[in-house]
BAFIRO-489926 format. One record per residue: x, y, z of N, C-alpha, C in turn. Coordinates in nm, 4 decimals. Layout:
       n_xx       n_yy       n_zz      ca_xx      ca_yy      ca_zz       c_xx       c_yy       c_zz
          X          Y          Z          X          Y          Z          X          Y          Z
...
***
This chain:
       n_xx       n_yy       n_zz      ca_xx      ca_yy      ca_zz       c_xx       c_yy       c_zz
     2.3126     0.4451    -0.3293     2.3283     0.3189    -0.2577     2.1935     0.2485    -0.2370
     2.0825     0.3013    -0.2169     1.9721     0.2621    -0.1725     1.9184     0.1894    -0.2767
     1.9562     0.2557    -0.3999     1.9064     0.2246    -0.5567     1.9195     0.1548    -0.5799
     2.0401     0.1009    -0.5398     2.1292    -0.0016    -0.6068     2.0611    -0.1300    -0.5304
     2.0627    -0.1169    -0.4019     2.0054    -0.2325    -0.2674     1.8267    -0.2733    -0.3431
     1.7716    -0.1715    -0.3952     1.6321    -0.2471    -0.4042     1.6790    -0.2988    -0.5601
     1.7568    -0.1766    -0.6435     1.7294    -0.2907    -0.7783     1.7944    -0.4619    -0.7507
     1.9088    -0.4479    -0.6830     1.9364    -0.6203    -0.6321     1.8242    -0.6976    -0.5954
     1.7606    -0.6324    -0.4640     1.6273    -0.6946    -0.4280     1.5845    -0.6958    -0.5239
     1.5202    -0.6446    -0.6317     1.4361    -0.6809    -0.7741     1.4906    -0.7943    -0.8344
     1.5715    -0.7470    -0.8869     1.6638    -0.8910    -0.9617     1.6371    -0.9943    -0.8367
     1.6573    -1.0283    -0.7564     1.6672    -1.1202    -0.6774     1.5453    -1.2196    -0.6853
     1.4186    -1.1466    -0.6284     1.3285    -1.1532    -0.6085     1.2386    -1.2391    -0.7882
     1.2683    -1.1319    -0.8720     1.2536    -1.1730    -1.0089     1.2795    -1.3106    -1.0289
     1.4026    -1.3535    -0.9757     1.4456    -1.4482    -1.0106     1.3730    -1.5862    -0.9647
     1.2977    -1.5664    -0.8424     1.2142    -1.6286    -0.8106     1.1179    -1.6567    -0.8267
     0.9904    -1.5549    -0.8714     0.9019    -1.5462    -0.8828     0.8198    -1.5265    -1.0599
     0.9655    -1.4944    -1.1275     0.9179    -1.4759    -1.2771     0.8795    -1.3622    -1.3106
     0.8352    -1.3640    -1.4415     0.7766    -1.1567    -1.4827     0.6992    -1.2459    -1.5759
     0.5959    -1.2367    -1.6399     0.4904    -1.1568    -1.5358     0.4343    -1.3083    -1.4377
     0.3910    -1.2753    -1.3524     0.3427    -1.3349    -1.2544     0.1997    -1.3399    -1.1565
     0.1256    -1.4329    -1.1297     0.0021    -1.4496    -1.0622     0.0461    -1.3982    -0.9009
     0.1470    -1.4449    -0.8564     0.1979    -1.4368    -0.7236     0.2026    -1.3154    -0.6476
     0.1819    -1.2769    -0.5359     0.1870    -1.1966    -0.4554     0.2623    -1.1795    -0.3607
     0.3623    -1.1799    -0.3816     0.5350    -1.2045    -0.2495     0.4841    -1.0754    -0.0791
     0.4308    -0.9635    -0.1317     0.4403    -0.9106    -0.0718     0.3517    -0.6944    -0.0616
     0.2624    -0.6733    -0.0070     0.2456    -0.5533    -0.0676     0.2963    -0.4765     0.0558
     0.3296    -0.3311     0.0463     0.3612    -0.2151     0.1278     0.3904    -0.1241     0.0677
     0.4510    -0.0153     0.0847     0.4134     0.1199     0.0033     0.5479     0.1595     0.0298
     0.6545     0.1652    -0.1016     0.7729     0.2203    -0.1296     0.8712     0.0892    -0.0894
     1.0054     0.1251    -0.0271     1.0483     0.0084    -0.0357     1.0217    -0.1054     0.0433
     1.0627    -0.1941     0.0089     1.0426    -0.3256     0.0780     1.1197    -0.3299     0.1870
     1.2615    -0.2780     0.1584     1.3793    -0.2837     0.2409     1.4178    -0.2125     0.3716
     1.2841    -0.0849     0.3708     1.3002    -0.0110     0.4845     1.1300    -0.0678     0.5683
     1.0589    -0.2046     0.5439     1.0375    -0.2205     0.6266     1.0845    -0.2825     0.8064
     1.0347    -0.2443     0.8536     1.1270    -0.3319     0.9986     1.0129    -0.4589     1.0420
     0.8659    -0.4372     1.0334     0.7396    -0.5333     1.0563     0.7237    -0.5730     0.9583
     0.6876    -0.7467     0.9674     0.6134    -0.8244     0.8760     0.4565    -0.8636     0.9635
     0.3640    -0.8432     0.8148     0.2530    -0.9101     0.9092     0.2451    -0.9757     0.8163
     0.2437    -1.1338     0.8526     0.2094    -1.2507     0.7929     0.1139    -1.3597     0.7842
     0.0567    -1.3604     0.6770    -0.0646    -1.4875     0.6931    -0.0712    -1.5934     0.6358
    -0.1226    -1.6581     0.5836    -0.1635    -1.7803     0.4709    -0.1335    -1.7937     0.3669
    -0.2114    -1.7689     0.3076    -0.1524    -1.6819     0.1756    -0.2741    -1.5398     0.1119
    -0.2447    -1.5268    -0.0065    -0.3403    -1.3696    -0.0323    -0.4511    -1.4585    -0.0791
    -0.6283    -1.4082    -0.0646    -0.7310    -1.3936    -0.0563    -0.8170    -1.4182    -0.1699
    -0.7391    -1.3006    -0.2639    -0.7700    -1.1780    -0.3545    -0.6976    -1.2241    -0.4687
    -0.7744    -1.2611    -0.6003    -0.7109    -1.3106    -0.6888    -0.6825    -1.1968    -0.7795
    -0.5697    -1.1583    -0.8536    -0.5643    -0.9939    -0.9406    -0.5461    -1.0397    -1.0756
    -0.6164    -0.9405    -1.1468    -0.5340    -1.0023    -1.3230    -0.4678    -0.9639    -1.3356
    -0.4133    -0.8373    -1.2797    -0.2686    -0.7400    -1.3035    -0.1325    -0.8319    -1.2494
    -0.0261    -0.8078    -1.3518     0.0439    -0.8747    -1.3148     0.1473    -0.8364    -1.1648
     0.2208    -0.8764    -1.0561     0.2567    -0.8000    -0.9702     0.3344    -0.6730    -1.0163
     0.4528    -0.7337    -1.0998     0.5557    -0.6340    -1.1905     0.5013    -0.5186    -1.1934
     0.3267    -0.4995    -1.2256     0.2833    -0.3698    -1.2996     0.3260    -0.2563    -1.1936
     0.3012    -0.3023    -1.0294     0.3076    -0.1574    -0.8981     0.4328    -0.1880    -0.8769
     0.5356    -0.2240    -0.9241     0.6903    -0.2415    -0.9022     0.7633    -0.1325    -0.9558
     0.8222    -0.0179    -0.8724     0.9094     0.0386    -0.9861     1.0432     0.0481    -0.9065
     1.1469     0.0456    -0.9739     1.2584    -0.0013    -0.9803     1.3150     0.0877    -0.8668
     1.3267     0.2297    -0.8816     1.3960     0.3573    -0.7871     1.3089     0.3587    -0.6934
     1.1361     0.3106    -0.6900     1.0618     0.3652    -0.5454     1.0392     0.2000    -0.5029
     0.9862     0.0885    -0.5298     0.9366    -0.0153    -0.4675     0.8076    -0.0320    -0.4949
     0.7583    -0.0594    -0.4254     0.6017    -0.1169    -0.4313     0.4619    -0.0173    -0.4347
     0.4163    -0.0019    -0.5895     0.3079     0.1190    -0.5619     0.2455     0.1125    -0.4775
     0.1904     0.0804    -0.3883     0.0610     0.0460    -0.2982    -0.0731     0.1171    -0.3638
    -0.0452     0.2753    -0.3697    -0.1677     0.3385    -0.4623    -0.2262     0.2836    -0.5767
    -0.1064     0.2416    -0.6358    -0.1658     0.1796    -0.7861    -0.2568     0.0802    -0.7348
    -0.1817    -0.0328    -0.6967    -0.1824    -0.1522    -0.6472    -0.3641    -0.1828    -0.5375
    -0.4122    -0.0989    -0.4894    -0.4950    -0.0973    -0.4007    -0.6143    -0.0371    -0.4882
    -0.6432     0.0429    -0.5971    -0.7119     0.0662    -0.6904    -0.7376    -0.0392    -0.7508
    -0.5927    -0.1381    -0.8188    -0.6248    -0.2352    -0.8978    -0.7342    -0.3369    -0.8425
    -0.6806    -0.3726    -0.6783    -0.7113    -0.4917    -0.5886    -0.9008    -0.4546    -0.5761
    -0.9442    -0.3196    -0.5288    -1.0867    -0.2678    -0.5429    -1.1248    -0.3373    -0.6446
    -1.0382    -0.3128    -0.7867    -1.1698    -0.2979    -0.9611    -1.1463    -0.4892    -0.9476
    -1.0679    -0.5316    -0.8982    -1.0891    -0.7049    -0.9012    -1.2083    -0.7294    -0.8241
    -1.2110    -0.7084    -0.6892    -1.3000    -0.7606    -0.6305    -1.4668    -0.6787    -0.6949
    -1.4338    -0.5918    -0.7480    -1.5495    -0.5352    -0.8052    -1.6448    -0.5879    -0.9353
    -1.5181    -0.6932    -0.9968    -1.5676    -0.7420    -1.1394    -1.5562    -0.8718    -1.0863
    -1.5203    -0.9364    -0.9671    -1.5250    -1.0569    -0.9559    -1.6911    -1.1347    -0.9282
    -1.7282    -1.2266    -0.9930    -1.8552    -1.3087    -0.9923    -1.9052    -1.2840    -0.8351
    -2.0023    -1.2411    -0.7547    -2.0401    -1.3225    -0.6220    -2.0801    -1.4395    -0.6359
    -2.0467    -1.5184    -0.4462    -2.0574    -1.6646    -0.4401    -2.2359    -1.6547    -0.4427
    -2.2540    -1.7592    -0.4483    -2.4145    -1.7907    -0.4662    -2.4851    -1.7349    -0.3519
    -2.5607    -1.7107    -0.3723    -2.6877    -1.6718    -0.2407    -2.6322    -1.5107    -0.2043
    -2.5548    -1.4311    -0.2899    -2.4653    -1.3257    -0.2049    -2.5009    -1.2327    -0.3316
    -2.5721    -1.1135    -0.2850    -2.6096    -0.9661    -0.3485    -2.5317    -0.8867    -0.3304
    -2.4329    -0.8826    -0.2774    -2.3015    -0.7232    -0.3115    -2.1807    -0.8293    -0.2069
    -2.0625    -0.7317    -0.2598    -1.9483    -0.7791    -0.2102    -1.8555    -0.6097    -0.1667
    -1.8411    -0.6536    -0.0447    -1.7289    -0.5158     0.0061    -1.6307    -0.4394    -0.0512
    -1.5889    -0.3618    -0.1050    -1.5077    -0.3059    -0.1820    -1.3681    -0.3974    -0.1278
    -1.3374    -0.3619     0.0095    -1.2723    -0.4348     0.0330    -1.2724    -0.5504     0.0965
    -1.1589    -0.6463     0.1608    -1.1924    -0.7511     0.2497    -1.2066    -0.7095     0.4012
    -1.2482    -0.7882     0.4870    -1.2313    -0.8049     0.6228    -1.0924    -0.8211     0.6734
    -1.0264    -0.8827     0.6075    -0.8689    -0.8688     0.6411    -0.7916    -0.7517     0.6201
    -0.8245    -0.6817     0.4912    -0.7823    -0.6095     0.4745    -0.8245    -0.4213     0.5176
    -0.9318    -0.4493     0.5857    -0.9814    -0.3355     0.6309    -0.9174    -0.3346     0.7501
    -0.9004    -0.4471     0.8282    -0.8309    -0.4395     0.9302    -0.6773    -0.4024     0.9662
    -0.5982    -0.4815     0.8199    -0.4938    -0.4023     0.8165    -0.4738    -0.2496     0.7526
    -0.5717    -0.2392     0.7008    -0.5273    -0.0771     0.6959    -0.5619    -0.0105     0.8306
    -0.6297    -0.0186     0.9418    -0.6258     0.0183     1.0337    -0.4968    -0.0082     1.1448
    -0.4808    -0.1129     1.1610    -0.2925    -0.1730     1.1859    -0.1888    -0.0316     1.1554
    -0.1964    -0.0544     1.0120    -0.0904     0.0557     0.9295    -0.1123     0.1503     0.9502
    -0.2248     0.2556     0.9583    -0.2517     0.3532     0.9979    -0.2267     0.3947     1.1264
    -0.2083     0.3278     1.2479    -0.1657     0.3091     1.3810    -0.0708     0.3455     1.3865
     0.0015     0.2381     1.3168     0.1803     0.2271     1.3275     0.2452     0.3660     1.2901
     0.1881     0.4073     1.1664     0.2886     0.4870     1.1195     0.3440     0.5816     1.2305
     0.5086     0.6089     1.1695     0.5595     0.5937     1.1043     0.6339     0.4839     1.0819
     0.6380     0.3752     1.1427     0.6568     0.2002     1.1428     0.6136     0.1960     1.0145
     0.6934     0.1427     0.8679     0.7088     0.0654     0.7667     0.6515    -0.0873     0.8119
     0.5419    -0.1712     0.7799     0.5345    -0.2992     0.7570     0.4904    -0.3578     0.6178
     0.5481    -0.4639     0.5850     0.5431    -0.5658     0.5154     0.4712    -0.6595     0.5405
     0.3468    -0.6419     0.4918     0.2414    -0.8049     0.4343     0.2719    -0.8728     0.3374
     0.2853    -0.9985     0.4463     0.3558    -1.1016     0.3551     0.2267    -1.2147     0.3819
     0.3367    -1.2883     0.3318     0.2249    -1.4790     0.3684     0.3314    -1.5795     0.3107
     0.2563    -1.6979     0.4437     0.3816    -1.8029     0.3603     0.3812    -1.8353     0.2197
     0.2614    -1.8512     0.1713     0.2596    -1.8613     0.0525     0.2289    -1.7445    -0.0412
     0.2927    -1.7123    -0.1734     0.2387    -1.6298    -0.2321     0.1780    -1.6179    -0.3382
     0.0481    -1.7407    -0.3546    -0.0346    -1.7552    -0.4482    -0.1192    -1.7506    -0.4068
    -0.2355    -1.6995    -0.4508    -0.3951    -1.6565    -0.4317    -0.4905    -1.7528    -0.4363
    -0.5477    -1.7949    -0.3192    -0.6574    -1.8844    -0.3812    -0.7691    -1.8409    -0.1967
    -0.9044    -1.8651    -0.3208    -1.0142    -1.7921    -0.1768    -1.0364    -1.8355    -0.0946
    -0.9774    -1.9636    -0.0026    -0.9582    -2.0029     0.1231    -0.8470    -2.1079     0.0948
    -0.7982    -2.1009     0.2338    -0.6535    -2.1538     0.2286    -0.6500    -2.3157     0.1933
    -0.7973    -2.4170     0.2238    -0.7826    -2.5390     0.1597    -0.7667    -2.5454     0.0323
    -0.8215    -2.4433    -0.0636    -0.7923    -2.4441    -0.2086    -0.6692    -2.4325    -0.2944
    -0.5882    -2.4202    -0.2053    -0.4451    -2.3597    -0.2172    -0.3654    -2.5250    -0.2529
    -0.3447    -2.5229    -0.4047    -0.2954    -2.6476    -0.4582    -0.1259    -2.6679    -0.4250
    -0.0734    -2.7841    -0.3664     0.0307    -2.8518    -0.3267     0.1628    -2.7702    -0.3858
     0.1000    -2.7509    -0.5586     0.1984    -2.6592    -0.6285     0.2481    -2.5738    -0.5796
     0.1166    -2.4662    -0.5528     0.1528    -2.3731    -0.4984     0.2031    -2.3394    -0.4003
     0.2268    -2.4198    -0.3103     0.2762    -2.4321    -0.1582     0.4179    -2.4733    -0.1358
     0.4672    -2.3034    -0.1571     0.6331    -2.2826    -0.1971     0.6839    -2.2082    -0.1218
     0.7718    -2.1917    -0.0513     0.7972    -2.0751     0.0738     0.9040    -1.9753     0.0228
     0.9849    -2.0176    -0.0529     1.1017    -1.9510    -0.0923     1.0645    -1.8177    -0.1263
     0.9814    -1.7032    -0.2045     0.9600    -1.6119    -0.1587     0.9407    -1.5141    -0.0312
     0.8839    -1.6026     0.0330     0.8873    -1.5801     0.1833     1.0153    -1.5898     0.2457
     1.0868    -1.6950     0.2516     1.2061    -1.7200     0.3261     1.3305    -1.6128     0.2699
     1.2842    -1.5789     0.1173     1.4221    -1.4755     0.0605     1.3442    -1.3336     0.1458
     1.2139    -1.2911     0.1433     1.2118    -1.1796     0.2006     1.2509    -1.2209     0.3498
     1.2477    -1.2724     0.4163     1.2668    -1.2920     0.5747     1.4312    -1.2794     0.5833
     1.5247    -1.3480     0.5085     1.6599    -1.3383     0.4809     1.7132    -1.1819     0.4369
     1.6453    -1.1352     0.3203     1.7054    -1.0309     0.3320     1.6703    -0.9110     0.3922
     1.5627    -0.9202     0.4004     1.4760    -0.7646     0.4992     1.5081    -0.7404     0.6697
     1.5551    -0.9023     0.7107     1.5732    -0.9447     0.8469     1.4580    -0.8437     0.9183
     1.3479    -0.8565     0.9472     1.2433    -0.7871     1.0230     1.2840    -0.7511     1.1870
     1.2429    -0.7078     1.2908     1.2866    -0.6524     1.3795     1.1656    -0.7407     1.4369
     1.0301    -0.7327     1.4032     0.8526    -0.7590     1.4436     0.7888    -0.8561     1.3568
     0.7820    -0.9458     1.4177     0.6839    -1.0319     1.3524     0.5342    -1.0590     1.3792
     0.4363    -1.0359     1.3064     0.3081    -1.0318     1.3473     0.2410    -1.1271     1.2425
     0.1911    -1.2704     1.3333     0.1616    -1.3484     1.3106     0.0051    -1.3951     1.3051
    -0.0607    -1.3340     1.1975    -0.2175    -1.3466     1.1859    -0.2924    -1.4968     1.1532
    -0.3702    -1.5747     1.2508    -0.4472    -1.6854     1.2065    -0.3282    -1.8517     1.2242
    -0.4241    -1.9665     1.2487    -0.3475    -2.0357     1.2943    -0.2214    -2.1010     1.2050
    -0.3105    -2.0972     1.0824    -0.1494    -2.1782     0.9744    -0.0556    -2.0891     0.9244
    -0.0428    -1.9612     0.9869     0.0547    -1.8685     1.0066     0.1215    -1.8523     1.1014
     0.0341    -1.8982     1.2587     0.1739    -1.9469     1.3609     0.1790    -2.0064     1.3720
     0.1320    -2.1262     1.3365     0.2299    -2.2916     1.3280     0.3247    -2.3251     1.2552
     0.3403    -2.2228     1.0994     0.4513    -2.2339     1.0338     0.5751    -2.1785     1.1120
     0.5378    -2.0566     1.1819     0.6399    -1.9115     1.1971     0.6844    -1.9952     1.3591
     0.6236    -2.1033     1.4317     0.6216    -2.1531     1.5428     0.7652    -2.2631     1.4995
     0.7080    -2.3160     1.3714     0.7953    -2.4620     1.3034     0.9255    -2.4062     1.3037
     0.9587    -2.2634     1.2681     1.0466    -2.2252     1.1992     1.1719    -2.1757     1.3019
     1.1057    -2.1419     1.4033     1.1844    -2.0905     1.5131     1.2860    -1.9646     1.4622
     1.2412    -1.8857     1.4650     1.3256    -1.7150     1.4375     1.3466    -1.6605     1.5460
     1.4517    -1.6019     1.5592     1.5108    -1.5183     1.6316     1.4693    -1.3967     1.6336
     1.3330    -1.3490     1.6395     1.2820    -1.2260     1.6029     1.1328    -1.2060     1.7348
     1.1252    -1.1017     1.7614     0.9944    -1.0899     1.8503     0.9030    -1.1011     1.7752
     0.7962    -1.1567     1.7714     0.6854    -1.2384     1.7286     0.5721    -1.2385     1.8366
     0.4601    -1.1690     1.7528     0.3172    -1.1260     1.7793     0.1840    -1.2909     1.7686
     0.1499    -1.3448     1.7995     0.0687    -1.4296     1.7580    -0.0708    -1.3412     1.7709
    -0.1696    -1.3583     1.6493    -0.3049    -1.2640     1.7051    -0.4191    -1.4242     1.5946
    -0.5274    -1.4395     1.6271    -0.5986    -1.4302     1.5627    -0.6379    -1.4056     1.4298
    -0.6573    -1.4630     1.3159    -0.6798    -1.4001     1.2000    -0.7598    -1.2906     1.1935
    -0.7275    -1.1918     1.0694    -0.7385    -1.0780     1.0879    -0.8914    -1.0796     1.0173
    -0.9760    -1.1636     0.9629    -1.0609    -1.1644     0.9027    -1.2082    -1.1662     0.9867
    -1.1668    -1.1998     1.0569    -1.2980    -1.1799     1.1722    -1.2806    -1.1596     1.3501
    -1.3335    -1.1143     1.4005    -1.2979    -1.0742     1.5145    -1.2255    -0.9818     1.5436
    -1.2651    -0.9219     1.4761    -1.1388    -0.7736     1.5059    -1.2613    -0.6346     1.4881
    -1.2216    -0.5658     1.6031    -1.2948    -0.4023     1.6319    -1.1755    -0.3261     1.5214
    -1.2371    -0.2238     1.5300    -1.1391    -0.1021     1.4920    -1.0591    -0.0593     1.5897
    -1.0834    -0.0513     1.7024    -1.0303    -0.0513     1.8304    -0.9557    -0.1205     1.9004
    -0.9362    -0.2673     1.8413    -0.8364    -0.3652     1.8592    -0.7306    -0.3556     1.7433
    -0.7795    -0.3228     1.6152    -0.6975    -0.3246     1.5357    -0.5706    -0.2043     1.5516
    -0.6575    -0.1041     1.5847    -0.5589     0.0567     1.6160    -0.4927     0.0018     1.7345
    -0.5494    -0.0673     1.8408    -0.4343    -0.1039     1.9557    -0.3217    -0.1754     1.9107
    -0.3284    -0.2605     1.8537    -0.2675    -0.3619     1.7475    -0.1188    -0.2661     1.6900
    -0.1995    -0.1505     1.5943    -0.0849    -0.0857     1.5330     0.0094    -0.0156     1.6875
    -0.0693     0.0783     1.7634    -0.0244     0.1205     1.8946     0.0720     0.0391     1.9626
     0.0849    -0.0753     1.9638     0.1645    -0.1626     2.0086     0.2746    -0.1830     1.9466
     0.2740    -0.2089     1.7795     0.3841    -0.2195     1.7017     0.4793    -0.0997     1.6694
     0.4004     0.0007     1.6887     0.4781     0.1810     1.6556     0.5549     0.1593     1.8077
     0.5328     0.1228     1.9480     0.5975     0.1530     2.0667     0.6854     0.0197     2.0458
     0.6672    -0.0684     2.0578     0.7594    -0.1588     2.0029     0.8903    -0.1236     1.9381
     0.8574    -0.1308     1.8141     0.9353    -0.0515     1.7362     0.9999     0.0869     1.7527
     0.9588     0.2011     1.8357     1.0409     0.2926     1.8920     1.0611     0.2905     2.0522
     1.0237     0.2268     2.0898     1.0098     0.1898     2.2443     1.1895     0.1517     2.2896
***
């Protein structure tokens, strides 16, 4: 039964987004369907050459392992901006959410964004690309329990939209964040969620 529920979600999802694809609907580790948290932002950061399809597999969901190796060797071969001698393996956003996730567990979340095309700050993000329907099919079918709403053009959308869901507003996750806020962060969403 379960099999059957994500290959639909695949097909579904496919149908939206195309094979192969630049887009980033969503990363988390195994299925999509047993998350209950979304943490949502802007859109992704991090531009990949891999196509998404490649950490997709049909019976498990979303590699994350693969997928987080790939995301490293990008930012590793990617050009630095001018005036800039090394670049972080990873991002600031994303160091933070792995601290989040690490909190939570055993809480499943889903990073999403309204949009799911890549571009390195959110003004660059062309009109085209500024499509929600990936977003709105995962919000429809995953129905989340937690919404965690990172940075301002992530709760002014999720504000526009009015959901029936408990909803976190924080700060973007890219600056201003301890390790110690971030682990409270997850601490909050694991009691939440089993609370």
């Amino acid at each position: 039964m379960k099999t059957d529920q994500l290959k639909k979600f695949e097909e579904s999802l496919l149908s939206l987004i195309g094979k192969p694809t630049h887009l980033r609907p969503f990363v988390c580790d195994g299925s999509p369907l047993e998350c209950s948290v979304f943490i949502i932002g802007f859109n992704p950061a991090t531009t990949m050459t891999e196509d998404f399809w490649s950490f997709w597999q049909s019976d498990y969901g979303f590699n994350k392992t693969l997928w987080f190796k790939a995301y490293k060797n990008d930012r590793l071969t990617q050009p630095l901006k001018p005036g800039k001698k090394r670049r972080n393996s990873i991002s600031n956003t994303r160091r933070i959410l792995e601290w989040i996730l690490e909190e939570a567990l055993p809480i499943k979340c889903l990073e999403t964004n309204i949009y799911a095309a890549p571009s390195k700050q959110a003004i660059d993000l062309s009109i085209n690309n500024k499509v929600t329907a990936p977003f709105n099919f995962l919000l429809e079918t995953i129905k989340p329990k937690i919404i965690i709403a990172h940075g301002q053009d992530a709760t002014d959308y999720i504000k526009s939209i009015n959901l029936p869901v408990q909803t976190i507003f924080v700060k973007h996750l890219s600056r201003g964040w301890s390790q110690e806020s971030a682990r409270k962060l997850g601490c909050q969403i694991k009691s939440l969620c089993l609370g």
